[in-house]
C-alpha positions in Angstrom: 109.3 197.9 -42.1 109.0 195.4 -39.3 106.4 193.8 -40.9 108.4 193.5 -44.0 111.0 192.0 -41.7 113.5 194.7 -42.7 115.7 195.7 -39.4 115.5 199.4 -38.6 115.9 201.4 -36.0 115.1 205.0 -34.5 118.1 207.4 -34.2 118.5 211.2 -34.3 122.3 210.5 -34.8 123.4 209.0 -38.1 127.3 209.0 -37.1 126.1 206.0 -33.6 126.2 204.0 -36.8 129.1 204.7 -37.9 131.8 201.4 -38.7 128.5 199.3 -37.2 127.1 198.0 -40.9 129.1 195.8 -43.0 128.3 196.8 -46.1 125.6 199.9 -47.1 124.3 201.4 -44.3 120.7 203.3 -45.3 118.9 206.1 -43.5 115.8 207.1 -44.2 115.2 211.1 -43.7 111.3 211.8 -42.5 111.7 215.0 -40.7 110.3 218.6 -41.9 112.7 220.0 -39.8 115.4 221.9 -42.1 118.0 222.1 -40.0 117.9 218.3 -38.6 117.6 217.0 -42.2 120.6 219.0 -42.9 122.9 218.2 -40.1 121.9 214.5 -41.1 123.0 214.8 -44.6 126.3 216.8 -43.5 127.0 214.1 -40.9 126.3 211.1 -43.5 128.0 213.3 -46.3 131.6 212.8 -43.9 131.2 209.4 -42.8 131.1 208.8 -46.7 133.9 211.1 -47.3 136.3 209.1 -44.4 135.3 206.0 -46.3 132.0 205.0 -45.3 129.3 203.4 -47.1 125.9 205.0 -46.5 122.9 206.0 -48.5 120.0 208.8 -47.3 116.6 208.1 -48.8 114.2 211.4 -48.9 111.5 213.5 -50.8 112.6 216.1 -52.7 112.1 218.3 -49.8 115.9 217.9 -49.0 116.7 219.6 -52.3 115.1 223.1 -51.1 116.7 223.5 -47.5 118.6 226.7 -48.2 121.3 226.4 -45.7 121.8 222.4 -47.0 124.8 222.4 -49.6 124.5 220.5 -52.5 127.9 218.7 -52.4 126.5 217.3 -49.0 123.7 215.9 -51.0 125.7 214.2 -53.4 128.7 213.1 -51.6 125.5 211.5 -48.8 124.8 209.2 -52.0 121.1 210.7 -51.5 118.3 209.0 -53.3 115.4 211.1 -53.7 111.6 210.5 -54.8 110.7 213.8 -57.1 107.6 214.5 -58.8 109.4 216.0 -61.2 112.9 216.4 -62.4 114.1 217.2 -66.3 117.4 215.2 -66.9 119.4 217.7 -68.9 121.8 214.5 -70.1 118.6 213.7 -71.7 117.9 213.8 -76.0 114.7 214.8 -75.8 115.2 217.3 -73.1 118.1 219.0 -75.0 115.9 219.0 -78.0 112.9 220.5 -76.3 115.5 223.4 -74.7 117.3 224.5 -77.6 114.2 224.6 -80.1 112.8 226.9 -76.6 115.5 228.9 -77.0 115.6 229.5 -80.6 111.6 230.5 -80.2 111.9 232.5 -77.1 115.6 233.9 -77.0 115.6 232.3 -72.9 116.1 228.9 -71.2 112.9 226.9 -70.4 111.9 226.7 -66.8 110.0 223.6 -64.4 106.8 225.2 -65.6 107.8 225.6 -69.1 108.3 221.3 -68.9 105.7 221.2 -67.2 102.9 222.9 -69.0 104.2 220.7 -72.3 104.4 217.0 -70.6 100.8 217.9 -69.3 99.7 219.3 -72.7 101.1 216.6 -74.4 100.0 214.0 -72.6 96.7 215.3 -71.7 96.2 216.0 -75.6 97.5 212.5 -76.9 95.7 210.5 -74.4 92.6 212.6 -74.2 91.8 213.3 -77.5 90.3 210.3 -77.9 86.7 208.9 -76.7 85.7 211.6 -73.6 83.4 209.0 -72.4 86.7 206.5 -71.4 89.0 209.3 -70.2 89.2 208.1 -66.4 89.7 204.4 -67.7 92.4 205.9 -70.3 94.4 207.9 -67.4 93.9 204.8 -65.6 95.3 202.2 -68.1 97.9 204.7 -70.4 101.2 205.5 -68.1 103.6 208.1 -70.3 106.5 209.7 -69.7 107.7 213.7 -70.4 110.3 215.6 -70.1 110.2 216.4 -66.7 106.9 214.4 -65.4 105.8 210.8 -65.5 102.3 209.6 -65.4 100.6 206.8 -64.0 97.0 207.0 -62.5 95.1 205.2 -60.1 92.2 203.0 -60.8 90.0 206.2 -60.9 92.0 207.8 -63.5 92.2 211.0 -60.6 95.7 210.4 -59.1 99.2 210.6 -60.3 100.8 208.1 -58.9 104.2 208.3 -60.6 107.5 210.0 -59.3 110.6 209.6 -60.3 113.8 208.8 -58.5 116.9 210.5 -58.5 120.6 209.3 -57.1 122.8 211.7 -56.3 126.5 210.6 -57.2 129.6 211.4 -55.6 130.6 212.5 -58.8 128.1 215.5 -58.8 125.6 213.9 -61.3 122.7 212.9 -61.0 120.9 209.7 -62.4 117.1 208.8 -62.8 116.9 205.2 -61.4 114.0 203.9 -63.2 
C-alpha cells in the first residue's frame, strides 16, 4: 500500500480510530483468527451503529465464523471478495431455481450452481477447436449463476471473484 502511496496503518483495535477519519474510514481484515475477525467486525459494526462511517474489506472467510452474526456483517458495511455467490434478486437465478424445483421437488444448492455455470461454460466455450482450448479460457471471460470466469494467460487459472457489499439494510449487492 505504501508503495501505492495509500496511508495505512497497523492496529489490532478498530475503535483507536474511532472520530479520527473525516469521511470513510476502511479496515482491511487479514487475520485467520475467528474470533479477532469477529470482535473486529462487532466493534466496526457499533462505531457504524453510533454514527460512524467505516467499511471492513475481507475474503469470504468472514462469512463462515460461526460465532460472527450476520447483522454485524452488514451493519460493518463489509465488502467481501467471494468466488462464488448466486444473487437470488437475480432473473436468471430465479429462473434457474424454480425450473430446479419444478424438476426435483427441492431448492438448488452452491454445488447445484455450480456444477451448471461450470457445465455451461465449460460446454459453450469448449466445444469448439480442442486444439485452442487454453487460448479460449484465456481470451473468453463468462459469467454464471453463481461463478464468473476469467483465466490467466495459460488458460489454467480462474482469476475471477466477485464482490459483495453488505448493506445496512440487510441486502446484499454484487459490485461489479
Amino acid at each position: 500500500l505504501g508503495e501505492a502511496g495509500i496511508k495505512y496503518e497497523i492496529n489490532s483495535t478498530p475503535s483507536a480510530y474511532e472520530g479520527t477519519v473525516s469521511g470513510t474510514c476502511r479496515f482491511v481484515l487479514v487475520s485467520d483468527n475467528d474470533a479477532f475477525c469477529a470482535s473486529c467486525v462487532r466493534e466496526i459494526a457499533l462505531m457504524n451503529l453510533r454514527g460512524g462511517h467505516n467499511a471492513v474489506y475481507s475474503t469470504s472467510r468472514i462469512r463462515s465464523i460461526s460465532d460472527l452474526e450476520t447483522e454485524s456483517i452488514h451493519a460493518a458495511a463489509a465488502r467481501i471478495t467471494a468466488n462464488y455467490y448466486a444473487n437470488p434478486q437475480d432473473n436468471e437465478v430465479k429462473r434457474f431455481g424454480n425450473a430446479y424445483r419444478t424438476l426435483f421437488k427441492g431448492d438448488p444448492g452452491q454445488w447445484v450452481f455450480q456444477g451448471y455455470d461450470l457445465m455451461y461454460y465449460f460446454g459453450s466455450t469448449l466445444g469448439r477447436d480442442p486444439d485452442a482450448w487454453a487460448y479460449e479460457l484465456s481470451t473468453t471471460p463468462g459469467g454464471g449463476l453463481q461463478t464468473d470466469f476469467r483465466f490467466d494467460g495459460t488458460g489454467k487459472v480462474n482469476t475471477a471473484v466477485r464482490r459483495l457489499r453488505y448493506n445496512t439494510n440487510n441486502t446484499i449487492s454484487v459490485v461489479r
